[in-house]
C-alpha positions in Angstrom: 0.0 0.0 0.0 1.1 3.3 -0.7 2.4 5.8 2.2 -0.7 8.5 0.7 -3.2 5.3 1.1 -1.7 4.3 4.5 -2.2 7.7 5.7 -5.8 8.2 4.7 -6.4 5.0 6.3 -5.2 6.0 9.4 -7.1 9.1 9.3 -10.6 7.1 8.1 -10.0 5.0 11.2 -10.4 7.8 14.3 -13.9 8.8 11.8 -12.6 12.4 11.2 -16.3 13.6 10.9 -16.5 12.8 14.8 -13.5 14.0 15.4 -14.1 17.2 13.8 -17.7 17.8 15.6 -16.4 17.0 18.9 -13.3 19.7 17.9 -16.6 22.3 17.3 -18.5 20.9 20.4 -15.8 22.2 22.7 -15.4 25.4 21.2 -18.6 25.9 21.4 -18.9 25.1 24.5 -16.2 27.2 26.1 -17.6 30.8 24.0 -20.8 30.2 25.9 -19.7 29.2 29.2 -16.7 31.6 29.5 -17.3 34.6 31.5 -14.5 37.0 30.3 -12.5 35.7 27.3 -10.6 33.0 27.2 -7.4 32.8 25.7 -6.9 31.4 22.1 -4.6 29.1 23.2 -6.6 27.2 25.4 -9.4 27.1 23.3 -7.3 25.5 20.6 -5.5 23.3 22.9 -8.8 21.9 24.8 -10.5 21.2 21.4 -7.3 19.4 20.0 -7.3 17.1 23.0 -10.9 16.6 23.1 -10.9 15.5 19.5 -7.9 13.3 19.9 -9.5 11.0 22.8 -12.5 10.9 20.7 -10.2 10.2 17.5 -9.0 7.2 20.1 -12.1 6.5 21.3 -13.0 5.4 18.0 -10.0 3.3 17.0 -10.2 1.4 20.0 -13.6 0.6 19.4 -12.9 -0.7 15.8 -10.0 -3.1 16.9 -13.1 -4.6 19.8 -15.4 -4.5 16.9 -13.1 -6.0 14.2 -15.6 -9.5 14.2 -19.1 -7.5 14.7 -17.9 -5.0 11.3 -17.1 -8.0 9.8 -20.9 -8.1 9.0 -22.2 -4.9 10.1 -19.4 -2.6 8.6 -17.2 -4.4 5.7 -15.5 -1.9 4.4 -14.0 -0.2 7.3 -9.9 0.0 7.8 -9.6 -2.8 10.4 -11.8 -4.9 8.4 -10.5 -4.2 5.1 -7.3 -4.8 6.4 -6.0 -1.2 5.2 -3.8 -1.1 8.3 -3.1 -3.8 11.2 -4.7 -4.0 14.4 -1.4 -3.8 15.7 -0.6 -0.2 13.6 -4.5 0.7 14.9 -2.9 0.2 18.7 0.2 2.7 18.0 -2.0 5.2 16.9 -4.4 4.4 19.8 -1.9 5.1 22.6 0.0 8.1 20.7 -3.4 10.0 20.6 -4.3 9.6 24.3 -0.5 10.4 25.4 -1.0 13.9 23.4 -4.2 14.5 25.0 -3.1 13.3 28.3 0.0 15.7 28.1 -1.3 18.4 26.5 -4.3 18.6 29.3 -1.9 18.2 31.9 -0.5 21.8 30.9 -3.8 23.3 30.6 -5.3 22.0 34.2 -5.2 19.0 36.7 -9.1 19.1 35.8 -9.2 19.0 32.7 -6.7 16.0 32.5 -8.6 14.1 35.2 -11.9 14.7 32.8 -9.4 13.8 29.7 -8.4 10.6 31.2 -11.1 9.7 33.4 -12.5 9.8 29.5 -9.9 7.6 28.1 -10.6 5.0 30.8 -14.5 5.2 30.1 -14.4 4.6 26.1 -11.5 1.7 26.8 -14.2 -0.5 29.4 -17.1 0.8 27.0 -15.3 -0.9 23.9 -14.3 -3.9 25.9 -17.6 -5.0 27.9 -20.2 -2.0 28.1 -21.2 -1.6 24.2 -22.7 -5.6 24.8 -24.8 -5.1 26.8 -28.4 -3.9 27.2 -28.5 0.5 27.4 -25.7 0.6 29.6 -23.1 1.4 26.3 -25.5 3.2 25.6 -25.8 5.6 28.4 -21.9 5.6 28.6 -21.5 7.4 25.2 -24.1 9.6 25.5 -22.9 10.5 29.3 -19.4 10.9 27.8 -20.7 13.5 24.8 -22.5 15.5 27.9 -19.3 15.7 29.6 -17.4 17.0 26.4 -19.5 20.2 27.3 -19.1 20.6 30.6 -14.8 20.0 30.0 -15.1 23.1 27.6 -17.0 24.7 30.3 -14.2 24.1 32.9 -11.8 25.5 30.1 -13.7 28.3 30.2 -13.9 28.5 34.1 -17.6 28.2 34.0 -18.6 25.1 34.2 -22.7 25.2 35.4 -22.9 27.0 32.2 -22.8 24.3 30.3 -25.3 22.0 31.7 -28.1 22.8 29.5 -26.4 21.8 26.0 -24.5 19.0 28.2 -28.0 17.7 28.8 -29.2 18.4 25.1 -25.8 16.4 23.6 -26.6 13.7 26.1 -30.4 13.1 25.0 -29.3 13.4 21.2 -26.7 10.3 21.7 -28.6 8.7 23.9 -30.8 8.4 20.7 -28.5 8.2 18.1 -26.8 5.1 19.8 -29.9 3.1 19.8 -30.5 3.7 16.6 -26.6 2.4 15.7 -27.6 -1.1 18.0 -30.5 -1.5 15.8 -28.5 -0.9 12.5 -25.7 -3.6 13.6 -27.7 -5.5 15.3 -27.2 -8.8 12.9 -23.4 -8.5 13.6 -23.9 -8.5 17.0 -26.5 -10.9 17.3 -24.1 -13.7 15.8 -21.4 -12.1 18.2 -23.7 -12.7 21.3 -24.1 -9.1 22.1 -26.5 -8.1 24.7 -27.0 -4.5 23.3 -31.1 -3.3 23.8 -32.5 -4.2 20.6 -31.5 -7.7 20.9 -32.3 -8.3 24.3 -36.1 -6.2 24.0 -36.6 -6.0 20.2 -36.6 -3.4 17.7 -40.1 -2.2 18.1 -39.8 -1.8 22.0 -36.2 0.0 21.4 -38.3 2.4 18.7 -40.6 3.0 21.5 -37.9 4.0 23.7 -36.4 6.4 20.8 -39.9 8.1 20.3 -39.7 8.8 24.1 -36.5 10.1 24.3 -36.8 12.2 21.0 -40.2 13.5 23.1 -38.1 14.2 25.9 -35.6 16.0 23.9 -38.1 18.5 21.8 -39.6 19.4 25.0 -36.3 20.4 26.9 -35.5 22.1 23.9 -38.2 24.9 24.8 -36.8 25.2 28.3 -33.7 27.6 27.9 -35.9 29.9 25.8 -38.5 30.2 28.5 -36.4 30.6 31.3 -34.2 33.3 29.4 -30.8 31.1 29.3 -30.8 31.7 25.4 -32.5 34.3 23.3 -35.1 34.5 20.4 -32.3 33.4 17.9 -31.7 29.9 19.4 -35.6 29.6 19.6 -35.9 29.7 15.8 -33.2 27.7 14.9 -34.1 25.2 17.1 -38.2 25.4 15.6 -37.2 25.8 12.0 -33.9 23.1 11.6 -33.7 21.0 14.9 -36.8 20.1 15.9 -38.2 19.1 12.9 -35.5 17.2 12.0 -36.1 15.3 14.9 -39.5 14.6 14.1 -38.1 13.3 10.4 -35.9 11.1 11.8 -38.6 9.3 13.8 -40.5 9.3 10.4 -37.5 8.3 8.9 -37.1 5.3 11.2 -40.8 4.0 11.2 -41.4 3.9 7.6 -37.9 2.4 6.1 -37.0 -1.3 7.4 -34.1 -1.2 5.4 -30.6 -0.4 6.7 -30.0 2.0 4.8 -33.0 3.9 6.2 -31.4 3.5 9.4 -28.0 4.9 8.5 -29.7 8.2 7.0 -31.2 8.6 10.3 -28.0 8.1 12.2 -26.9 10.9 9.7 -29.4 13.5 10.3 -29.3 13.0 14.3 -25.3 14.5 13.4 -26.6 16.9 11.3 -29.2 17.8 14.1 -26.5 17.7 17.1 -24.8 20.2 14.4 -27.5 22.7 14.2 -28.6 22.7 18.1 -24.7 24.1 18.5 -25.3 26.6 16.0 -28.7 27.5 17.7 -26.8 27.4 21.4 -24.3 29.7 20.1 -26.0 32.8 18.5 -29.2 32.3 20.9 -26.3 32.9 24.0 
């Protein structure tokens, strides 16, 4: 393979799309928690390591997953044998050693939230993803977190509660949908993730309920003045209805592929609600 290939493969591996949002998240995070301006330097240096332990996060759960993609997911790097799982490893523990160093110079908090992070996706991609809603809770616990760590970089921490809350509910749902889209690979694996062990119509029941859950909370920072008009709209003319699409989305299509598209648009949606937090602040 050539060094150009190699490269792009180690890149395709950490899912740079991920990568990137949770670079955004942060930054978004710490211009509406901070107080008095933060310096550009910590910005930068908070989002870098905040998308590297995700960029991690993600390799390490491709070299756990390498048998489940070998149905569910075919043509990713591990599978496709584009790089080793021993190369995938390297990479792994170079990523987390920059974050871990570079949030050591920033603040013994962040670093404790960096690698307390590290730790979580590690026993997530080992045991937790298999079984029934705990994996899920974990992610969608550690994307909540990834707001309140920019808020700490900001030195304002409760201010990020609210879209810590809104970034939890959206991967809470987004991860069920991803259990019902592999669930054939992990089926023959023995996974116990929630649609296997309940069912795919009771786990869309418990997406409709969350997704209710989630446009309902959506109205609260409006009414209680946290955010202005400007969040309001965006959230009532992109986010919300997106929402509602995707539950249309995932009732009418039985096909995978209608499944992935929604897994798409709750990115897209998780997107926009940043865009809304940040010019309704």
């Amino acid at each position: 393979m050539s060094l150009s290939k190699q490269i792009i493969a180690y890149i395709k591996i950490t899912r740079p799309l991920n990568v990137v949002i949770t670079f955004f998240v942060v930054v978004v995070a710490i211009l509406i928690s901070q107080k008095e301006q933060t310096d550009f330097y910590v910005i930068l240096l908070a989002s870098i390591t905040a998308a590297l332990v995700a960029a991690a996060g993600n390799i390490v759960n491709d070299i756990f997953d390498i048998e489940t993609d070998k149905i569910s997911h075919p043509k990713r790097v591990l599978v496709s044998g584009k790089i080793s799982k021993k190369e995938a490893w390297t990479e792994y523990i170079i990523l987390n050693s920059i974050s871990i160093i570079i949030s050591v110079s920033l603040s013994i908090k962040l670093m404790v939230i960096v690698l307390s992070t590290i730790i979580l996706l590690y026993i997530y991609s080992y045991a937790l993803k298999k079984l029934p809603l705990i994996g899920n809770l974990t992610i969608a616990f550690l994307t909540g977190l990834t707001f309140i760590y920019g808020g700490y970089a900001a030195g304002n921490p409760v201010a990020a509660i609210v879209p810590a809350v809104f970034g939890f509910l959206i991967n809470l749902i987004r991860e069920i949908v991803k259990d019902i889209l592999d669930i054939e690979g992990d089926n023959k694996l023995n996974y116990r993730t929630l649609p296997i062990k309940f069912g795919i119509d009771k786990s869309k029941k418990l997406i409709i309920l969350i997704t209710l859950i989630l446009i309902v909370f959506t109205v609260y920072p409006f009414l209680t003045e946290i955010y202005h008009i400007e969040y309001f709209i965006i959230v009532m003319v992109f986010v919300n209805p997106l929402l509602i699409l995707c539950l249309k989305l995932l009732f009418n299509r039985k096909k995978a592929t209608g499944i992935t598209v929604v897994s798409n648009l709750l990115k897209l949606t998780m997107v926009l609600g940043l865009v809304a937090i940040y010019f309704g602040k």
